[in-house]
C-alpha positions as CSV (number, residue, x, y, z in Angstrom):
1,X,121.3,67.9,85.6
2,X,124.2,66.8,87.4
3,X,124.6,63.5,86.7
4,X,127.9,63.0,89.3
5,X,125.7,61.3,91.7
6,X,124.5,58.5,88.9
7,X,128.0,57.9,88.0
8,X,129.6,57.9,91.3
9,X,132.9,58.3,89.9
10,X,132.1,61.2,88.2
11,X,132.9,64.2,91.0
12,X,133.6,67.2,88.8
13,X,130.6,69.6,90.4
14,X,128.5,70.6,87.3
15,X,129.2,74.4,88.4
16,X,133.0,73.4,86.7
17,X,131.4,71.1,83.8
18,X,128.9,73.6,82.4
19,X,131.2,75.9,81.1
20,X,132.8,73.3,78.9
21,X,128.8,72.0,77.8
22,X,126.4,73.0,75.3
23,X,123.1,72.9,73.2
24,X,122.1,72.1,69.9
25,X,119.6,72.5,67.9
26,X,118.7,70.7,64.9
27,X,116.4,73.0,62.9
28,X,114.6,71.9,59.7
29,X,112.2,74.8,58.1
30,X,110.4,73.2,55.3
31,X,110.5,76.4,52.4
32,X,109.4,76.0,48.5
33,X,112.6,77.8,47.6
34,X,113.6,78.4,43.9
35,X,116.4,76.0,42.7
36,X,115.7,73.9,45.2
37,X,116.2,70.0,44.4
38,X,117.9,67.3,46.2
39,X,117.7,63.6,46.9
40,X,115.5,61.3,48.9
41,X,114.2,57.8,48.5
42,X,110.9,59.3,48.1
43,X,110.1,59.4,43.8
44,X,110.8,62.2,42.0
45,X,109.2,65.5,42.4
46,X,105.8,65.5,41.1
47,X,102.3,67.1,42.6
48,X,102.6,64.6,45.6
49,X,105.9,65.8,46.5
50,X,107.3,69.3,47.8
51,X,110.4,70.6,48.9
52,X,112.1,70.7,52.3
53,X,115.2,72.8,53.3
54,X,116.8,71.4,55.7
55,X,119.1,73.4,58.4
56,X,121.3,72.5,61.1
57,X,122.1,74.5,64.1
58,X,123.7,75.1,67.6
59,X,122.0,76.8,70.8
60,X,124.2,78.5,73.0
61,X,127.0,76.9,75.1
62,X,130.3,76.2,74.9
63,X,131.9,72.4,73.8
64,X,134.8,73.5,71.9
65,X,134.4,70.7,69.6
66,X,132.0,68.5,69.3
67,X,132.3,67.0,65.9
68,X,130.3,63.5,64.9
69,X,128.9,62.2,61.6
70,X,125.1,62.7,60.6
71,X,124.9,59.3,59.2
72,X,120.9,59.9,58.7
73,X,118.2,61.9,59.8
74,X,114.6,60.0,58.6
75,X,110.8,61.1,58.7
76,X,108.0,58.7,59.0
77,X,104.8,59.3,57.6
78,X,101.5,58.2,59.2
79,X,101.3,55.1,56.8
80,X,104.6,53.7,58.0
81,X,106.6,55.4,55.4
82,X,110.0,56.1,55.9
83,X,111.6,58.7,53.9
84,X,115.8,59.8,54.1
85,X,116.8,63.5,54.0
86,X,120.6,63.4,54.4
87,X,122.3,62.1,50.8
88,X,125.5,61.9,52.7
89,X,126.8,61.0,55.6
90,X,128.6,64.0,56.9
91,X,130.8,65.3,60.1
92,X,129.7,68.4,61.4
93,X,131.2,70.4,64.7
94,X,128.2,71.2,66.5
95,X,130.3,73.6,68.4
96,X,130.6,76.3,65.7
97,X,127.1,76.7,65.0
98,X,125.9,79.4,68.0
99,X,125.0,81.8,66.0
100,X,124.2,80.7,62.6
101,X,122.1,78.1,61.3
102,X,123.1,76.2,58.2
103,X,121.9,74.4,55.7
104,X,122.3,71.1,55.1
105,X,120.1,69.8,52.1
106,X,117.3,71.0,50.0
107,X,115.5,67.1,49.4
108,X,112.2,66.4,47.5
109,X,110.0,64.5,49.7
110,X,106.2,63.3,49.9
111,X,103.7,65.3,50.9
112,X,101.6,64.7,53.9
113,X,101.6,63.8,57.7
114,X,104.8,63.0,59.2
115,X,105.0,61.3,62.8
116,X,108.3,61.0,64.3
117,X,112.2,61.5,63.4
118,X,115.1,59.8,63.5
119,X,118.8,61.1,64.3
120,X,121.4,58.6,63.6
121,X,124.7,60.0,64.6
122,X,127.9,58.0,64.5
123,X,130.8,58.7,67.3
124,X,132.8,55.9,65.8
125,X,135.6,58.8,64.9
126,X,133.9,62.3,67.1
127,X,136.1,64.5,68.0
128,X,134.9,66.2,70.9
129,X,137.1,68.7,73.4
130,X,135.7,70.5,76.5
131,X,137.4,73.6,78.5
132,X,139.1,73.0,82.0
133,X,139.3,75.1,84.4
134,X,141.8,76.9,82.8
135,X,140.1,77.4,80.0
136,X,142.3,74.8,77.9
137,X,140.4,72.2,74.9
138,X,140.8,68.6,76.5
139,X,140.1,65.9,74.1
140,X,137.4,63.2,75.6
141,X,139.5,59.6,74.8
142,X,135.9,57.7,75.6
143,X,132.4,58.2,74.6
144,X,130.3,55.9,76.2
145,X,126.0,55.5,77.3
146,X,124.7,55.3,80.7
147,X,125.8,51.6,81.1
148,X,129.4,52.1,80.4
149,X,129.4,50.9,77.0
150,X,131.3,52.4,74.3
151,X,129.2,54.0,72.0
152,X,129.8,53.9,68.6
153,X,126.4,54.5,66.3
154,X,123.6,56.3,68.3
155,X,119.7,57.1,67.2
156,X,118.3,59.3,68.6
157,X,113.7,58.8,68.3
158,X,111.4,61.8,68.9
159,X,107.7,61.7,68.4
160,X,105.5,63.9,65.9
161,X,102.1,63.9,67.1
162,X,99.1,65.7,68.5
163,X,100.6,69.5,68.2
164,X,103.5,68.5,67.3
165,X,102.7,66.6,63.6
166,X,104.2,67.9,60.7
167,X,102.3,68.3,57.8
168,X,104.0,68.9,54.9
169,X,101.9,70.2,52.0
170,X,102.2,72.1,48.8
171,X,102.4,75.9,49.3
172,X,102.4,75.1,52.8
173,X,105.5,76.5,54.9
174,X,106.6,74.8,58.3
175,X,109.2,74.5,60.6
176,X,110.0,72.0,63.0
177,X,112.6,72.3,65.6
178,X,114.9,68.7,66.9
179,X,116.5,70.0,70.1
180,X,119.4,67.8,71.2
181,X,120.2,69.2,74.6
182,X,124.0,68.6,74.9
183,X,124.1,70.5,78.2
184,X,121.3,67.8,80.0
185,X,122.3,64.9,77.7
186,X,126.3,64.4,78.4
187,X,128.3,64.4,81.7
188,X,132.0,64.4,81.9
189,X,134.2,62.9,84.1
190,X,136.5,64.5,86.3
191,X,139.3,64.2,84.9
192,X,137.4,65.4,82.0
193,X,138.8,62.0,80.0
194,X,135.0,60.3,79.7
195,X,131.7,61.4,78.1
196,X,128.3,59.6,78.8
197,X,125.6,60.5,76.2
198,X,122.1,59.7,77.1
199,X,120.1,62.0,75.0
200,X,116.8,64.2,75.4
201,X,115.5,64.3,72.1
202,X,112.9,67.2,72.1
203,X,110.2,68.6,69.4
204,X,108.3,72.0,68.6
205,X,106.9,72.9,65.7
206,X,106.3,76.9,65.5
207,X,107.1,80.0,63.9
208,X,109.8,80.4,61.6
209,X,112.7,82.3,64.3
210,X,114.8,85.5,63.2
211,X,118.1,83.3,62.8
212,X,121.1,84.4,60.6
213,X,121.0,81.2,57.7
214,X,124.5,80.5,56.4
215,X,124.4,78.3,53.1
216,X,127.9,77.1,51.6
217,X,128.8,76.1,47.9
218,X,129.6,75.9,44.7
219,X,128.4,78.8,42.2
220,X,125.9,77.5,39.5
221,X,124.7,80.6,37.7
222,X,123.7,84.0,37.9
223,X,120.6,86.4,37.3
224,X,121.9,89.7,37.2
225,X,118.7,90.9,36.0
226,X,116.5,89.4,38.9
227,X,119.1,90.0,41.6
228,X,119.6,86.5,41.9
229,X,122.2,83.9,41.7
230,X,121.8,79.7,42.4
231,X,124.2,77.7,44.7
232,X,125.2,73.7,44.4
233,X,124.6,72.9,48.3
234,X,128.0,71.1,49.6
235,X,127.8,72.1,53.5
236,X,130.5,71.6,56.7
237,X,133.0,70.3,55.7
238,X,132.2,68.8,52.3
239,X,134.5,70.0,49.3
240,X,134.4,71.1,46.1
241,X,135.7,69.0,43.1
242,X,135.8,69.5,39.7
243,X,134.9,65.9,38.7
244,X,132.1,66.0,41.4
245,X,129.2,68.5,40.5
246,X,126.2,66.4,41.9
247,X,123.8,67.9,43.3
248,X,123.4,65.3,46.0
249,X,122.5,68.2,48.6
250,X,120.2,69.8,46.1
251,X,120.5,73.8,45.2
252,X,119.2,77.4,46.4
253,X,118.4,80.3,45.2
254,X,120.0,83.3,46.7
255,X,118.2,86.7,46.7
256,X,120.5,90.0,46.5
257,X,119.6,93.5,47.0
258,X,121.4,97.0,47.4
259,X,122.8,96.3,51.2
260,X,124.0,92.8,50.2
261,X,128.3,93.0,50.8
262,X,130.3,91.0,48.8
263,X,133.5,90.2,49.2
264,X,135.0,88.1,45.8
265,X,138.9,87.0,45.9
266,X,139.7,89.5,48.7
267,X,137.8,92.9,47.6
268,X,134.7,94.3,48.7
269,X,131.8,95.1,46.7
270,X,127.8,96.0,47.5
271,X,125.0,95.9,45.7
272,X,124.7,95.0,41.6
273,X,128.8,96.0,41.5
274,X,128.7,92.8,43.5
275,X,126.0,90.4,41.9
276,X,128.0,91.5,38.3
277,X,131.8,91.0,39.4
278,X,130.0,87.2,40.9
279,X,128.6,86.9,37.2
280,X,132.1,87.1,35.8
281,X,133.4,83.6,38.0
282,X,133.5,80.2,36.9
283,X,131.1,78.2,37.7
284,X,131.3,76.0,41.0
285,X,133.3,78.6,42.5
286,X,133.5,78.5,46.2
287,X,130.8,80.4,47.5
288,X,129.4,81.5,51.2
289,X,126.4,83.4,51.6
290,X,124.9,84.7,54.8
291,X,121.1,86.0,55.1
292,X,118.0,85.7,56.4
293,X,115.3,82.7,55.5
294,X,111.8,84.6,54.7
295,X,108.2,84.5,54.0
296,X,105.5,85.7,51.9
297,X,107.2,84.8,49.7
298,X,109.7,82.3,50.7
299,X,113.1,83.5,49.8
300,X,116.8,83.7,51.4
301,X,118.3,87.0,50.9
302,X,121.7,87.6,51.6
303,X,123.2,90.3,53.7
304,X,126.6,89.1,52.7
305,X,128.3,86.7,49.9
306,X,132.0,85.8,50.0
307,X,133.4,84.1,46.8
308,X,137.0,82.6,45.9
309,X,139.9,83.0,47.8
310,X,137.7,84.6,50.6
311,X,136.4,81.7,51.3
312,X,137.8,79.1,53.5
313,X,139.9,76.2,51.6
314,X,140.8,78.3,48.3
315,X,143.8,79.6,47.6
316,X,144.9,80.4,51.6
317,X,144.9,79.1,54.5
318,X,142.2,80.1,57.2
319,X,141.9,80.2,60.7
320,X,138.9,81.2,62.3
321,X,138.8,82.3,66.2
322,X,139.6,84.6,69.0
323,X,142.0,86.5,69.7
324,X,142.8,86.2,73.3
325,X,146.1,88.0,73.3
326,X,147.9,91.0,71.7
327,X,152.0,91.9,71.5
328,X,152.8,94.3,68.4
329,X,151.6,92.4,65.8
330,X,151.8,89.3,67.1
331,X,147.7,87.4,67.8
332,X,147.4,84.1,69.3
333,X,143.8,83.0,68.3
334,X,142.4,80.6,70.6
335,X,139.4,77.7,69.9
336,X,141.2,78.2,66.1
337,X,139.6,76.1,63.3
338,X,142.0,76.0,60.4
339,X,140.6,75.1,57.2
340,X,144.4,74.1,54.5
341,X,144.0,75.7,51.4
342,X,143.1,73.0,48.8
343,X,140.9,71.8,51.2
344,X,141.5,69.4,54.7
345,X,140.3,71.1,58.2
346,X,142.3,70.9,61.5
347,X,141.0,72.1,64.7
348,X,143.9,73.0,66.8
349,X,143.2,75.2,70.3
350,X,145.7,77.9,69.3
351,X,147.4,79.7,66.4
352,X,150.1,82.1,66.5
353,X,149.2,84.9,63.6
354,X,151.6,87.7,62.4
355,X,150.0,90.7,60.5
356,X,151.3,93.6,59.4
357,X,150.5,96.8,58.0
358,X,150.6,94.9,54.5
359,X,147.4,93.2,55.6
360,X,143.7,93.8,54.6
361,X,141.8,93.8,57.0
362,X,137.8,94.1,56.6
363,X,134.8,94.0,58.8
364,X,131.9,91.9,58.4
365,X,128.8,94.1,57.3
366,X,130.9,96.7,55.8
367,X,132.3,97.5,52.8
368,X,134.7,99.8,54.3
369,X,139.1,98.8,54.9
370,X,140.2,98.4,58.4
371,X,143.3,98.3,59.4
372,X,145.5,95.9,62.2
373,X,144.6,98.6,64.5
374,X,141.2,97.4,64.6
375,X,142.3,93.8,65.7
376,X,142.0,94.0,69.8
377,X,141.8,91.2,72.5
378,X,138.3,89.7,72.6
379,X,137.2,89.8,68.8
380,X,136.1,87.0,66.6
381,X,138.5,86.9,63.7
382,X,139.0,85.2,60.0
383,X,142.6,85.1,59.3
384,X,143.8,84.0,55.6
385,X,147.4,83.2,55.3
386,X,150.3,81.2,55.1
387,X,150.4,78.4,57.5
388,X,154.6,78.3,58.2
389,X,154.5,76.0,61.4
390,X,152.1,72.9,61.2
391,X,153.5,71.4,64.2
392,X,151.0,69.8,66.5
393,X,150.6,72.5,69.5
394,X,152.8,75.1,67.6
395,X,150.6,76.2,64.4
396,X,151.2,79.4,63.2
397,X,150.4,81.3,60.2
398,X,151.5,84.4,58.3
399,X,148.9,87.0,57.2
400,X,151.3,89.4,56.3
401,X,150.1,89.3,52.9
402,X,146.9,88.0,53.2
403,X,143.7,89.2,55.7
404,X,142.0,89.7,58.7
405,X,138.0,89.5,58.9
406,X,136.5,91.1,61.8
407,X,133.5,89.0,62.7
408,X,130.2,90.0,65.3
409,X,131.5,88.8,68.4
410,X,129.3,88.1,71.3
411,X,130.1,89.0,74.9
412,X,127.4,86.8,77.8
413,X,127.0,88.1,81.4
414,X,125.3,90.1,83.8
415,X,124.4,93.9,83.9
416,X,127.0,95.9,86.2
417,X,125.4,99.1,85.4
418,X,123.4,100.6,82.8
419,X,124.0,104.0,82.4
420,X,126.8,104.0,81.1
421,X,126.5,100.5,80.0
422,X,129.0,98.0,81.7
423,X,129.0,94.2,82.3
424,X,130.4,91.5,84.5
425,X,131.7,89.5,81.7
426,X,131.4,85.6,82.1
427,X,132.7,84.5,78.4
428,X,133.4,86.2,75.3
429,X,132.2,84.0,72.1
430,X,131.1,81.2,74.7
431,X,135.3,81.1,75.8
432,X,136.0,81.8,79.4
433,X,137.6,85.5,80.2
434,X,140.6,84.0,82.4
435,X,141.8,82.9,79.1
436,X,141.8,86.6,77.4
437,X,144.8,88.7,78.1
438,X,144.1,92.2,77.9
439,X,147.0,94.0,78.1
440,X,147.2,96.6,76.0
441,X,143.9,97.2,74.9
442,X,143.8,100.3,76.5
443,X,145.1,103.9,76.4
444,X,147.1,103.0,79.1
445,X,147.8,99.9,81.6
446,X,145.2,101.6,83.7
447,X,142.5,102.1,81.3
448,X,142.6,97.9,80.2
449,X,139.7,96.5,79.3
450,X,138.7,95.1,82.9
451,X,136.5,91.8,82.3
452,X,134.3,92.7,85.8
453,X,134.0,96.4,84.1
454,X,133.8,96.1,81.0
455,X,132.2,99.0,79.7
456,X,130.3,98.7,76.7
457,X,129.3,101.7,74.1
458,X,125.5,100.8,73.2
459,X,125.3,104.0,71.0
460,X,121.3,104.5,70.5
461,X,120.4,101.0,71.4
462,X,117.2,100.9,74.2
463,X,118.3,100.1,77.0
464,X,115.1,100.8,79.5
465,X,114.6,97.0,79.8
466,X,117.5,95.8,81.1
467,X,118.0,95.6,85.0
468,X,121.2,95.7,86.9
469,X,122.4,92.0,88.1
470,X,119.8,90.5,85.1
471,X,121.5,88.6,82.6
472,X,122.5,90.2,78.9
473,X,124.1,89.1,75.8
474,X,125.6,91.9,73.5
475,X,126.7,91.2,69.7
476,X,129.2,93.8,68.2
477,X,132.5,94.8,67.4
478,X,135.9,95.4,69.9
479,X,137.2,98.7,70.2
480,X,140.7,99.3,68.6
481,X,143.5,97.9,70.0
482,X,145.0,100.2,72.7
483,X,141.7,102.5,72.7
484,X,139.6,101.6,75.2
485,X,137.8,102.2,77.7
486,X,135.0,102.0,76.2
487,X,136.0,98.4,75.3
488,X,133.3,96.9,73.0
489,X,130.5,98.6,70.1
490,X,127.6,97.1,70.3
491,X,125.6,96.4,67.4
492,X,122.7,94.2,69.3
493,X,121.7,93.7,72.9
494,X,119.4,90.5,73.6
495,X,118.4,90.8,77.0
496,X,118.5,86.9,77.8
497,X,115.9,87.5,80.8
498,X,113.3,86.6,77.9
499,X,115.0,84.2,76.0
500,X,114.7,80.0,76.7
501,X,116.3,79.0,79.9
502,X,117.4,75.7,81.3
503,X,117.0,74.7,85.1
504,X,119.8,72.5,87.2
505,X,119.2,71.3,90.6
506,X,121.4,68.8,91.9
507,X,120.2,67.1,95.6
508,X,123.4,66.0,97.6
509,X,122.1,63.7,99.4
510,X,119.3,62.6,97.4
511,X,116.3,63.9,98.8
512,X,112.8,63.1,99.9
513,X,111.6,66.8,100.1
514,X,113.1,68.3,97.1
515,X,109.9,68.7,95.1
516,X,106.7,69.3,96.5
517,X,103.9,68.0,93.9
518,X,100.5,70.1,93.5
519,X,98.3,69.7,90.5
520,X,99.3,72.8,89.5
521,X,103.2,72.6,89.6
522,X,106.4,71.6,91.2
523,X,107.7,73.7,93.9
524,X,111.6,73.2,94.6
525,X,113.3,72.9,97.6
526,X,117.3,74.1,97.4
527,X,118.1,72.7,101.1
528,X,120.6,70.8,100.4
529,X,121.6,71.4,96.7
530,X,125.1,71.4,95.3
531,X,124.0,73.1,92.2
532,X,120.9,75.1,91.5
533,X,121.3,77.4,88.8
534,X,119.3,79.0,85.3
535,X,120.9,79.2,82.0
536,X,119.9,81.5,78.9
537,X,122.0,82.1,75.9
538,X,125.3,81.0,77.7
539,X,124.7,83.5,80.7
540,X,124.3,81.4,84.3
541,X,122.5,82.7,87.2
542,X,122.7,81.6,90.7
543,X,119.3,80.8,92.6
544,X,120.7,81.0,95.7
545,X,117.5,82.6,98.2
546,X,114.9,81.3,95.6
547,X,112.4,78.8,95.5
548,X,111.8,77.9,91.9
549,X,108.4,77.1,90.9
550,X,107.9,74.6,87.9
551,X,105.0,75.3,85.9
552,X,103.1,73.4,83.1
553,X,102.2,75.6,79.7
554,X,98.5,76.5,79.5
555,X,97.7,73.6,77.2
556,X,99.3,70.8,80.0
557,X,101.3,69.5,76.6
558,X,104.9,68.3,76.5
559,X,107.5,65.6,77.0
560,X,108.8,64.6,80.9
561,X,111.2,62.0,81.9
562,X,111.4,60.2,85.4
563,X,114.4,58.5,85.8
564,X,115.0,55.8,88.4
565,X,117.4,53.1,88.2
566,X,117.6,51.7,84.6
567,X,113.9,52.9,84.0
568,X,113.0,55.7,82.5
569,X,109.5,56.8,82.1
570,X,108.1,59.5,79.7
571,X,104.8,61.2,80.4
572,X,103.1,63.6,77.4
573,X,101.0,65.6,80.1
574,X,102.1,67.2,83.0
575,X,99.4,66.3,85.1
576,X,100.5,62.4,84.9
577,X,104.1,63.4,85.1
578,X,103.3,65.0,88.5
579,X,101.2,62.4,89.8
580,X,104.0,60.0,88.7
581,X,106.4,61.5,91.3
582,X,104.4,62.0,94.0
583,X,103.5,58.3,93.4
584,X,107.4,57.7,93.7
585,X,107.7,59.6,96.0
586,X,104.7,58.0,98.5
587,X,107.4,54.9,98.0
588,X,110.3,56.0,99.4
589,X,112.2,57.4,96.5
590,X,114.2,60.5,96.9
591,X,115.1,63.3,94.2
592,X,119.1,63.9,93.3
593,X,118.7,66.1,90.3
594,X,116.1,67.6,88.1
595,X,117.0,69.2,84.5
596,X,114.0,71.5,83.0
597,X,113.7,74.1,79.8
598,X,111.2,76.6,79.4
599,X,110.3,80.5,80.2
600,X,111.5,81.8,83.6
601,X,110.5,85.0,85.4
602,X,113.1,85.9,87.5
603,X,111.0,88.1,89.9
604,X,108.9,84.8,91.0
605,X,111.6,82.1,90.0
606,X,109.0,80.5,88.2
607,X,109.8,78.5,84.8
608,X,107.0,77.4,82.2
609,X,108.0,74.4,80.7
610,X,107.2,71.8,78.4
611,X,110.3,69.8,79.1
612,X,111.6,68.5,82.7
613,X,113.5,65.7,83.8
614,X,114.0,64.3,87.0
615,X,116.4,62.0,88.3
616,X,115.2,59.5,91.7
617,X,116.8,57.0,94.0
């Protein structure tokens, strides 16, 4: 939604501001894991309790920072019990979590029906930076709510019942989903100096989703034997100590197999080579492992495991980020997080990197060397050096000795052509292109990768689904430096056509006929409209010539808000929610912007949704 025309002094069209937004996702998937123990005030485990593994994550979008403290995240039970699942209070960038979900504690808690959720974050010391039009981090200097005031603690209250309970019972798996729209729940000023949070707290409980799980640690022990090793939880940005070995974030069990890559103090292994070399480490060694949560049984196996100084805050210092420009063997690596040896984290927008041919460079998923070669404009990269410069704006780091990880990297934008494959790019890891300088990345200055051409090899991927000007998000690997065309290797495709979209319309003026109520739906009217655009996974399309439809799902359940004035009224059905705004609107309100999420089908503009919002004068 835009929100401008509530805060009249916020101007910045939303078209500008949604680059610089995002979504996120708090996801907590209730497992019976091995080795999994934790804290709660609930008692100790015993047959009424079971275990819960909780996860954190980030939907798609594009805050470069957006770091608060977890102070708390709570359950309540149907009796009017209240049980605690974070031990800690802990900061965690929401930003860096697209891709990945990670987990945050493994608690024993109660069994039974649980009825609502609380989210108690704390902005008292956020850090939280948004892109301009340049494509620059600008640090927000206030957060405040909808009335101005500064905000320091916030809770955030969502409901558990009807479909929506959570039932937590022995040998029972479940998953429920907190979704936290940043995008529809923040507006930023123009001079991009001021954020006003007024949350959407949303609920589903459904299937368990094919999400990469990242868990972080220290090493506890290993089973060769079973494949297996056990991990001390200490996630974001929480260290390890030697005279702190609580498990206050409980333990997991991490399942190995043949295709599992390791990579322990720099060199690669796969397989039992790996699982052994990990058995030979101290224990409470640093340890990251990367996988896939599972069922029947529940399990997380690992397609990767990085140990020692190849994780971030051993022995070097690590930068993590994208490389937006190229000369010899000079990188600057832009939205850089850089993570001191010895532990401390600075986020800093840019880092100058020198590697040389002295450097390792690897490739995540493969055991294989790279070499600098490999490093080209556009790709996702972990750098471990030798921070030389710490000045504030001038970081830079020497990797001449130390190593370059090539990470998936994920291009978002819309299909140009598909045969052979090549997209209008609109941001590369959620970064604008205008910030990527691609000079050099090709054979010659006329072959450059060209971000309105950029030609893509999809290999043996299927690409009968995808339709030229539809919306597509591609996970892979950039060519070599000074080897394209074709610029980019894809490993995935997710056609975002089919993926969870979110709606903005913005009325300017307010209007009395932007929504025309039926009992089956909302029908929009874009006369008018400064904004009216769909979002999936980070790709934007324009709706210009539509007229989007707003449906209810089949079983009329979900959450919608009317705002008007200081009032805001939540309906659970659609049905009252529709008769609500025709009742408003009967009275002489108008509509000045609408937020929804759900399904869309482009061909009809339609959007299925359980969640809309609608904003009235």
């Amino acid at each position: 939604m835009n929100w401008s025309t509530l805060f009249p002094e916020f101007k910045r069209p939303l078209a500008r501001v949604a680059a610089g937004l995002a979504a996120l996702t708090l996801a907590t998937s209730v497992a019976v894991l091995p080795a999994c123990k934790g804290s709660s005030n609930a008692a100790s485990s015993s047959g009424s309790d079971s275990n819960l593994a909780i996860g954190l994550t980030d939907a798609k979008g594009d805050f470069i920072s957006y770091s608060v403290d977890v102070k708390s995240l709570t359950l309540t039970k149907a009796n009017g019990a209240i049980v605690e699942t974070v031990p800690v209070a802990t900061t965690v960038d929401f930003a860096q979590y697209t891709d990945l979900t990670e987990f945050f504690t493994a608690a024993t808690v109660p069994n039974g029906a649980y009825t609502s959720a609380k989210l108690t974050l704390d902005y008292s010391t956020a850090n939280i930076q948004v892109e301009d039009a340049d494509g620059n981090a600008v640090p927000v200097s206030k957060i405040v709510d909808a009335n101005g005031k500064a905000i320091t603690t916030l809770e955030v209250n969502v409901k558990l019942e009807g479909k929506r309970k959570l039932v937590i019972a022995p040998g029972r798996p479940a998953s429920l989903t907190l979704d936290f729209d940043l995008k529809a729940s923040n507006k930023v000023s123009a001079d991009l100096s001021t954020v006003v949070v007024e949350p959407y707290l949303l609920a589903e409980i459904e299937a368990h989703k094919p999400k990469l799980h990242r868990m972080r640690g220290g090493l506890k022990s290993v089973d060769v034997a079973n494949s297996s090793f056990d991990l001390v939880l200490r996630p974001f940005a929480h260290g390890l100590k030697a005279d702190d070995r609580q498990e206050r974030f409980g333990a997991m069990n991490v399942i190995t197999n043949d295709n599992t890559v390791f990579e322990i103090n720099g060199v690669t292994y796969d397989g039992s080579t790996g699982l052994k070399t990990l058995n030979t480490l101290a224990t409470f060694t640093a340890i990251v492992a990367i996988g896939d949560l599972k069922f029947n049984p529940r399990r997380f196996e690992a397609r990767e495991v990085y140990a020692g100084s190849s994780v971030p805050g051993g022995t070097l210092d690590v930068v993590t980020g994208d490389v937006i420009k190229r000369v010899g063997n000079t990188l600057t690596v832009k939205g850089a997080t850089l993570v001191r040896k010895g532990g401390g984290m600075i986020f800093n927008d840019a880092v100058t990197v020198t590697v040389a041919t002295t450097t390792k460079v690897h490739r995540q998923l493969s055991k294989d060397l790279f070499g600098i070669g490999d490093i080209s404009v556009g790709q996702r990269v972990t750098v471990h050096g030798e921070l030389t410069d710490d000045s504030a704006g001038s970081l830079k780091l020497n990797a001449t000795d130390g190593s370059v990880r090539l990470l998936l990297t994920t291009l978002r934008g819309s299909v140009k052509s598909t045969d052979p494959l090549v997209l209008n790019l609109q941001t590369i890891d959620g970064r604008q292109v205008t910030i990527f300088d691609f000079s050099g990345t090709g054979t010659d200055s006329m072959r450059d990768a060209d971000p309105a051409n950029y030609e893509v090899d999809s290999g043996s991927l299927d690409l009968s689904n995808l339709t030229v000007g539809g919306p597509l998000a591609v996970r892979g690997f950039v060519t070599p430096f000074g080897f394209a065309p074709k610029d980019f290797i894809a490993q995935t495709l997710v056609d975002v056509a089919d993926v969870a979209t979110t709606l903005f319309v913005n009325w300017v003026p307010a209007s009395a006929t932007a929504i025309q109520v039926s009992t089956t739906g909302l029908t929009l009217s874009l006369a008018n409209t400064s904004l009216h655009e769909v979002w999936r996974a980070g790709v934007k399309t324009d709706l210009t010539g539509k007229t989007p439809l707003i449906n209810p799902t089949s079983d009329d359940d979900g959450l919608y808000f009317v705002k008007q004035g200081d009032v805001t009224q939540m309906y659970t059905t659609f049905a009252d929610f529709a008769a609500g705004i025709q009742t408003r609107l009967n009275a002489n309100a108008k509509v000045d912007g609408l937020v929804a999420t759900g399904a869309y089908v482009d061909s009809s503009a339609t959007l299925t949704s359980r969640f809309v919002a609608v904003n009235m004068k």
